[in-house]
N, C-alpha and C positions, 0 to 999 in steps of 0.2 A: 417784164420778162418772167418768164413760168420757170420756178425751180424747184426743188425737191430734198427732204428733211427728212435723213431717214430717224424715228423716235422710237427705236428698239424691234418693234412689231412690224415696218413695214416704211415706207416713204409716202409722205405727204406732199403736193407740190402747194406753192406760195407765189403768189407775186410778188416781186424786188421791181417797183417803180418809183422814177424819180430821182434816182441815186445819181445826180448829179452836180458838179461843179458850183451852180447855184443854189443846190439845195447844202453846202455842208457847210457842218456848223449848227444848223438845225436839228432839233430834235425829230427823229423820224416818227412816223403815227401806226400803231399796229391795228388794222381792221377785224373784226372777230363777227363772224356769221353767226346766223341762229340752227337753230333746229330744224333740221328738213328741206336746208338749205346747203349751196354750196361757195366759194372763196368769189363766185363769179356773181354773185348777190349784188355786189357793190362794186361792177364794172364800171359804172358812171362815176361813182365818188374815186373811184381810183384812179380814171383820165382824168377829172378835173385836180383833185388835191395832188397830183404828182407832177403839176409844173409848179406845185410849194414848197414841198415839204417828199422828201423820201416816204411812203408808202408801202409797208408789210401786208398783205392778205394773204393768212393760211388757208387751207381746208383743215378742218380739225381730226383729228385720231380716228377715224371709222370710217370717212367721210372719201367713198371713192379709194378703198385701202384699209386694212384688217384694222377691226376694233382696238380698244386697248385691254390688254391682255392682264383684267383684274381680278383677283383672286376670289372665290365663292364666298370666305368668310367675309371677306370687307366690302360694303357699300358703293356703290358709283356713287364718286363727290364731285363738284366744280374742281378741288383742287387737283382730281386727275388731270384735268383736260390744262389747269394753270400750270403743272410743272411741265409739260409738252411745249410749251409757249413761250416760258421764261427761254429753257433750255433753246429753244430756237433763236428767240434773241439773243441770245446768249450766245450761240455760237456763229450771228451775224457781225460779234462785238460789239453791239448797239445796250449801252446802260442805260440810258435816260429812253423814257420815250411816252407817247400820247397813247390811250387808247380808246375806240371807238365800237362799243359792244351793241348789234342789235338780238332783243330780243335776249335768247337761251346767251348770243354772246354778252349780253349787258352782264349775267350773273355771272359770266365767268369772268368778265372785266373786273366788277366789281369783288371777286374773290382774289385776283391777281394786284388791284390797286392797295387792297388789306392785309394782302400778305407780303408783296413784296415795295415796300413803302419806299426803298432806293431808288426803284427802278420806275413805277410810273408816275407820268407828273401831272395830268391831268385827265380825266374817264368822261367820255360821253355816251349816255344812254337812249339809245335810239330805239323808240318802240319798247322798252326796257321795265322794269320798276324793281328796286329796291325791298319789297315787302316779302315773307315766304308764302307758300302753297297756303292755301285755304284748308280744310280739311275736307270739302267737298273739292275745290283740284284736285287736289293728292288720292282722292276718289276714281277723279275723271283719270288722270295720270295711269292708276293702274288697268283701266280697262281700254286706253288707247296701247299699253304695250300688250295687250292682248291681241287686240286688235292687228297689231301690226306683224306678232309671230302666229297669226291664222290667215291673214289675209295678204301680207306681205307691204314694202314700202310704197311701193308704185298707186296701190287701190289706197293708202290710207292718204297719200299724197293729193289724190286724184280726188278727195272723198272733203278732204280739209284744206289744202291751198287757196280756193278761189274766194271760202269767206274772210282769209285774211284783208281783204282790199276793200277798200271804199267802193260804198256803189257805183259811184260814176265811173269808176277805174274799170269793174268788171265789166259793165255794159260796152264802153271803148275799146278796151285794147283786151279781149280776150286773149288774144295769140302772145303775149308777155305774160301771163299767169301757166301758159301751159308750157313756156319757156323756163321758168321756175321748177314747175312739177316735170319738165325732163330733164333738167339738170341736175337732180336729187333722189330721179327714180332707181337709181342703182345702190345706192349705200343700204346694206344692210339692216334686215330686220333686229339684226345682235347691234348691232351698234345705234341703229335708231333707240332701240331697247336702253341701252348706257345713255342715253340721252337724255331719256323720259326719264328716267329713275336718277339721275342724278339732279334733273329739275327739282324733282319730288323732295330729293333728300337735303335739300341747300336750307340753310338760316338766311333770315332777313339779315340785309346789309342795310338797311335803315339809317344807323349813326354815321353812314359815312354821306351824309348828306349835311350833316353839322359839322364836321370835322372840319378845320382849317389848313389842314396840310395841302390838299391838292386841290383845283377846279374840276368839281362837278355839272355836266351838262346833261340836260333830256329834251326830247326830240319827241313830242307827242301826238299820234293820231285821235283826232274826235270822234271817227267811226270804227275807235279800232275795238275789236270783241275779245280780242286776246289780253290785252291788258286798259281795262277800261278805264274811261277815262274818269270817272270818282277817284278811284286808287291815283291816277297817275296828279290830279288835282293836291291829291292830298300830300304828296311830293316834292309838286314843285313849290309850293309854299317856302320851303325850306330853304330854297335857293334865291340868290340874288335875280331877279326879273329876265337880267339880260343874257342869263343864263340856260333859258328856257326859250324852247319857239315851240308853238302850239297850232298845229296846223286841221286847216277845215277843211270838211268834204275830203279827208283822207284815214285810212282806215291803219293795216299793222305795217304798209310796209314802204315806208314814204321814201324810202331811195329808190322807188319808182314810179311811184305817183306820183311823188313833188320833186324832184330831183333838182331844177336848178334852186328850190328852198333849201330841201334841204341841203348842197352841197355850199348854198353861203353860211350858212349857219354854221356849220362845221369848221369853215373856212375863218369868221369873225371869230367862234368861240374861242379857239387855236391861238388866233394872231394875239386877240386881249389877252391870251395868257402868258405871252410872250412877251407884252411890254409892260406885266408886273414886274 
C-alpha cells in the first residue's frame, strides 16, 4: 500500500507491505533504490518478500517531490539522505530492521548500517560496493551533473539507463528498460544533482565488511559497467561464501534480469540471519 512521509521539504510516498499477522515479530526490511531510479525499482522483490517479512520502499528526498533543502556552505552527504530514512523508520516505530541498498542505495545502506548500529541488523548490497570514487569517477561524477542541469533528467536517463543491463536483457525486453527511464524521467535535475555529488562525496565503507556486528550481503552482476566486477571480486573475498551470489549474463540491475535469483537470495540471506 503506497503512503506518504512528509520529511520537512515536502512528502515522499513509500510502500508499507506485508504488515501482517504473519509477519509480526519479524524484523521488517527497508528497500533503498539507486540513483535515477524510483521506490517502484523493486516491485518484484516487494510482492515476493512481503508474504515474509514486512517491507519498507521509499522514494528518496528529490525523487518525484522537492529536493532536500541543503545549505550552499555544506556538501551533499549519504547522511543526508540516512537521517530522512532513520526518521521514517522511526516514526513507523520500527527499531530493529534489515536493509537492502541497490546501487547509490547500497552507500546510503552502508552509511545508515555505520551510523545507526542499534537499528540495523543486517545490509545487503545489490549491485553495490563498498569502495569510494576513483578519482577519475569523481571526474566522470562532475561532468554527468553538468550534463544533466544543460540537458535535463529525461535525455541523461535516456542517454545512460539502457547500459546498465546485460546484454541479453537489452536485446529481450526493451520495453522494461524504457519502463525504468519513465519512471524516473520527472525527478529533478537539482535533485539528480544531490545525488551525483553526494556519490562523489562518500568515503569508502570498506571495514564494514570485516566487522562482526551485522550480516553483510552482495548481490553481483558479471556484465555490470557500473560497478565492475574486479572491484566487486575484490569484496566479496571478505565475506563468508554464502553470503555472496554472483550472477551471469547479468549486468547493474538484477532485480530485473534475474529476479526469481535474485529474490531467493534475499530471501535465504535474511532467513540465515534469523536462525543466528
Amino acid at each position: 500500500m503506497l503512503h506518504y512521509y512528509d520529511y520537512g521539504e515536502d512528502q515522499l510516498a513509500y510502500f508499507d507491505e506485508g504488515n501482517s499477522d504473519a509477519n509480526k515479530g519479524k524484523a521488517p526490511i527497508l528497500l533503498i533504490h539507486g540513483f535515477g531510479e524510483d521506490h517502484c525499482i523493486w516491485k518484484q522483490q516487494i510482492k515476493f518478500l512481503s508474504n515474509h517479512y514486512r517491507v519498507i520502499a521509499p522514494n528518496l528526498p528529490g525523487v518525484h517531490c522537492k529536493p532536500l533543502n541543503i545549505h550552499h556552505s555544506h556538501a551533499p552527504s549519504m547522511l543526508n539522505y540516512v537521517e530522512v530514512l532513520h526518521e521514517l523508520m522511526h516514526s513507523l516505530h520500527i527499531e530493529k530492521y534489515y536493509v537492502l541498498g541497490h546501487s547509490m542505495g547500497g552507500y546510503i545502506g552502508l552509511a545508515l548500517a555505520d551510523y545507526y548500529v542499534n537499528h540495523v541488523i543486517g545490509l545487503g548490497l545489490v549491485h553495490s560496493t563498498t569502495f569510494e570514487d576513483s578519482s577519475a569517477k569523481k571526474e566522470s561524477r562532475l561532468k554527468i551533473a553538468e550534463f544533466l542541469l544543460e540537458h535535463g533528467t529525461q535525455k541523461f536517463l535516456e542517454t545512460a539507463t539502457r547500459n546498465l543491463f546485460g546484454n541479453a536483457f537489452k536485446q529481450v525486453h526493451p520495453e522494461q528498460i524504457q519502463d525504468v527511464i519513465d519512471s524516473a524521467s520527472d525527478i529533478s535535475p537539482e535533485a539528480m544533482v544531490q545525488f551525483v555529488m553526494a556519490m562523489r562525496n562518500r568515503k569508502a565503507h570498506t571495514h564494514m565488511l570485516t566487522q562482526q556486528r551485522i550480516p553483510i550481503w552482495m548481490i553481483v552482476g558479471e556484465e555490470d559497467i557500473a560497478v565492475p566486477i574486479e572491484d566487486s571480486l575484490q569484496q566479496t573475498k571478505l565475506l563468508p561464501e554464502n553470503n555472496v551470489m554472483i550472477l551471469k549474463q547479468v549486468g547493474h540491475m538484477g532485480m530485473l534480469e534475474a529476479t526469481e535469483k535474485v529474490n531467493n537470495a534475499l530471501l535465504s540471506f535474511i532467513q540465515a540471519a534469523e536462525k543466528k
